[in-house]
C-alpha positions, 0 to 999 in steps of 0.5 A: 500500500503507498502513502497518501500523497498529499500536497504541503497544505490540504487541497482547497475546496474550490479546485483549479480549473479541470481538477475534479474530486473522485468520490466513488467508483461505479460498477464498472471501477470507473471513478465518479467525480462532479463538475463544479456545475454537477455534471457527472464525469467517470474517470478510467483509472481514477479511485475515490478520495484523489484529485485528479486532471481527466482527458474526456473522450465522451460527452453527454448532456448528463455525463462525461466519461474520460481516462486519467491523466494526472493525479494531483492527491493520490488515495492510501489505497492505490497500489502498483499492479502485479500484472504488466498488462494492466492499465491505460497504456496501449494495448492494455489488458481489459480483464481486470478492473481493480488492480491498481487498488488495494484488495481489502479496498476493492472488497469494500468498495463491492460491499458498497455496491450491494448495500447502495443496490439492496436500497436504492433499487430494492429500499431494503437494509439487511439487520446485519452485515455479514463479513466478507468472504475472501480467498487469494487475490492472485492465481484464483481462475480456474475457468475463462475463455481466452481468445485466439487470433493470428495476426498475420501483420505480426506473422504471430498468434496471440491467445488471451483476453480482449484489450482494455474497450476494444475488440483486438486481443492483448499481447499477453505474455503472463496472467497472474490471475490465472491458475500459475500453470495456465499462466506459465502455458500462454507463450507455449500455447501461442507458440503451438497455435502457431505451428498448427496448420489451422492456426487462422481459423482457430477462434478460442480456448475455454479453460477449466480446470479442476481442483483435484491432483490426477490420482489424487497425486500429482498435477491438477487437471487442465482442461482445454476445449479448442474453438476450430472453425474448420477440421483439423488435420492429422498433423495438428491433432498430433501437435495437440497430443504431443503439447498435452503429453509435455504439459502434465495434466493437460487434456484437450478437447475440440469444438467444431460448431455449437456446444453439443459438438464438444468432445475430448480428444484422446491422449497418447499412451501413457498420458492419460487424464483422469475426468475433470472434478472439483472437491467439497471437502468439509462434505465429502464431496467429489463433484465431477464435470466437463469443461463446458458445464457451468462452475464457479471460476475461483475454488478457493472462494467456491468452498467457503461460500458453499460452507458459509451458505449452508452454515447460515441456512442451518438445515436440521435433520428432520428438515426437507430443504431445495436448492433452486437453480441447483446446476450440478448439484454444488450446494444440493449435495452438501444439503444432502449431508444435513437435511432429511430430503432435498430437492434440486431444482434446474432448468437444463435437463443435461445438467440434471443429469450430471447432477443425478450422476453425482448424486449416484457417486458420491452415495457410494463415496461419501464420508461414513459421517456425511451419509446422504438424504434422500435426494431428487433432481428435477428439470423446470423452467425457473423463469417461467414459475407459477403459485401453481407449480411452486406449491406443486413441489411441496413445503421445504423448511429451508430454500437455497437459491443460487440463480444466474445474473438474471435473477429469481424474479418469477420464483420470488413472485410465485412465493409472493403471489401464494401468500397474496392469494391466501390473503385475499381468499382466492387460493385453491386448498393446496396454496392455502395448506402449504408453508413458505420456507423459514428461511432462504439464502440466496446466492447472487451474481448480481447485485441489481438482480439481487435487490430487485428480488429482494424487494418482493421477498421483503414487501410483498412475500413476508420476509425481513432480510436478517443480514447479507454480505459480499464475496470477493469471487472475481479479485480484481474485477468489478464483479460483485457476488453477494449472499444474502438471508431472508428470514419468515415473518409472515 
């Protein structure tokens, strides 16, 4: 962290033309400042509490957006970038957002953004504020999609994220964020790409990566599914062979049109990988997927988020919980450690059935302590809910909803809409007999969705938010996940 910059005497009020004074940043990690008439001005690269000058690229009646040219006051909070990538140069990498600030800041700056949301969207304030949930700032992605492009002015293949606002690929040569050996891979990589007789109709590569060392033992595994807009010949599927031989854990997978083409290719004798799967450990857990199925990007944060969830839902054994949105099972397995019954609720019916197959494997695998509940996988349309399908699916003490940005919004105004039918005399014998859930904790991705969903729970469903909290999934970014508790009172 630097010390605060500050000039011999403090800053007036009344700044010199063309200084402007940050006091937030926006969901973008845009720092906001105001003209002395009021209009608002973003400023690229700027952070709260500094004075800064700004070159304005665009202008509005309303706003102005510009990029950082000076900092006459610096902010406590800056710090000096790990990654050479990062910044406002030329060229730069648009992946991360937040590097030039200090990690327990960007945390505190996302509580803001979830706080300011749940009131200014949902006029709802949590009776607690839950602590943060943090992992590593650095080496945390174990999932992204790297784009690949041969630049035939440079006679070179760049493989990497976007540059900062542009649709050109940056020149990576390093991604501290990644997994270290995926970052340790992109020169490699690149160098592959450009030996391979397809290098010019190669689109993408989409990482995962699993948490579990093959065998228990050794490297984790690294799965990569190649985008080809065309077939591969002979040649470049033994490059990929041979690349993969060298790299330990390494497994390739193709993709020559949509997603239901994906498929792995087959390694060299001696080279094998095992499949993909990620742990739970305090469960007992094992959670195998395919490089395409939905899992969260950080691991690290994943494990402690779905502990945290399940520790502030404490479902009890004689208690029937489901978890909506329930993809392969992340938090429905683990719910089956502790409840009675559990029912896992998803709209894909694929990843139903990856969640049924889980279930059959960790039955037989599981810790003798962590023996699991009866446990049922449905496929429905989440966002097309109904009072009518809702109580279909019988009472449950305890909800645990982990939807995707769009939210929860038609499964909160169901759940609304059954207590509004009982009050005004118009429910069928099923609504008027069934019980809302005592408590729901909700996962979300978006904090706007969030506090959308959060208004009806609150408002119109019966519930008081009793606390909520953010979890720094995405350091670096300006991506802000939250979990939040809505408790029954009626």
């Amino acid at each position: 962290m630097t010390d605060l910059n500050l000039t011999e005497t403090p800053l007036p009020e009344v700044l010199p033309d063309g200084w402007l004074r940050v006091k937030s940043l926006d969901l973008e990690a845009q720092g906001v400042a105001h003209k002395p008439d009021g209009k608002v001005v973003f400023i690229d690269g700027a952070l709260p509490f500094e004075v800064v000058s700004a070159q304005i690229h665009r202008s509005k009646s309303s706003f102005e957006k510009g990029t950082l040219t000076e900092i006459h006051q610096e902010s406590s909070q800056r710090v000096r970038p790990d990654c050479p990538h990062f910044g406002l140069h030329e060229g730069a990498c648009g992946g991360c957002k937040m590097q030039h600030l200090h990690a327990s800041a960007q945390v505190a700056v996302k509580q803001r953004v979830m706080e300011d949301n749940l009131w200014h969207i949902g006029k709802v304030k949590p009776d607690n504020v839950l602590r943060p949930i943090e992992g590593p700032s650095w080496g945390y992605r174990y999932r992204a999609r790297l784009s690949v492009r041969f630049v035939r002015k440079k006679g070179a293949v760049l493989v990497g994220f976007h540059e900062r606002k542009s649709r050109y690929v940056a020149d990576m040569k390093v991604c501290p964020v990644l997994a270290p050996q995926v970052s340790a891979m992109l020169v490699p990589l690149r160098q592959l790409i450009e030996s391979m007789d397809a290098r010019e109709t190669l689109a993408q590569l989409e990482l995962a990566m699993g948490d579990m060392p093959a065998g228990g033992v050794g490297s984790e595994v690294i799965a990569l599914v190649l985008r080809h807009l065309e077939p591969l010949s002979t040649g470049d599927l033994n490059r990929l062979r041979q690349f993969a031989a060298v790299n330990p854990g390494l497994q390739w997978w193709l993709q020559p049109k949509g997603l239901d083409t994906v498929h792995r290719l087959d390694e060299l004798p001696g080279h094998e990988t095992p499949q993909l799967a990620y742990a739970l450990p305090d469960f007992g857990i094992t959670m195998p997927f395919r490089p395409t199925d939905f899992t969260q990007v950080n691991p690290h944060i994943n494990r402690v988020l779905v502990s945290r969830a399940l520790g502030l839902l404490n479902v009890g054994r004689d208690e029937r919980a489901i978890d909506w949105f329930c993809g392969l099972g992340n938090f429905t397995l683990p719910l089956a450690t502790q409840a009675r019954e559990v029912l896992g609720v998803e709209g894909a019916e694929a990843l139903v059935e990856r969640s049924r197959e889980n279930l059959k494997l960790n039955q037989t695998t599981a810790l003798a302590k962590h023996t699991l509940a009866a446990t049922k996988f449905v496929a429905r349309n989440l966002f097309e809910m109904t009072p009518e399908l809702l109580v279909g699916d019988g009472d449950a003490d305890k909800w645990l909803v982990d939807p995707p940005r769009e939210g929860a919004f038609a499964l909160v105004q169901a759940l609304a809409g059954v207590r509004q039918r009982v009050a005004e005399g118009v429910a069928s014998a099923a609504e008027v007999a069934w019980t809302p859930p005592k408590r729901i904790v909700y996962v979300s991705c978006n904090p706007a969705t969030l506090a959308r969903d959060a208004s009806v729970l609150v408002h119109e469903g019966g519930y008081r938010c009793s606390a909520a909290g953010v979890v720094n999934m995405f350091p670096h970014t300006a991506h802000v996940e939250s979990i939040a508790v809505f408790d029954w009172v009626g």
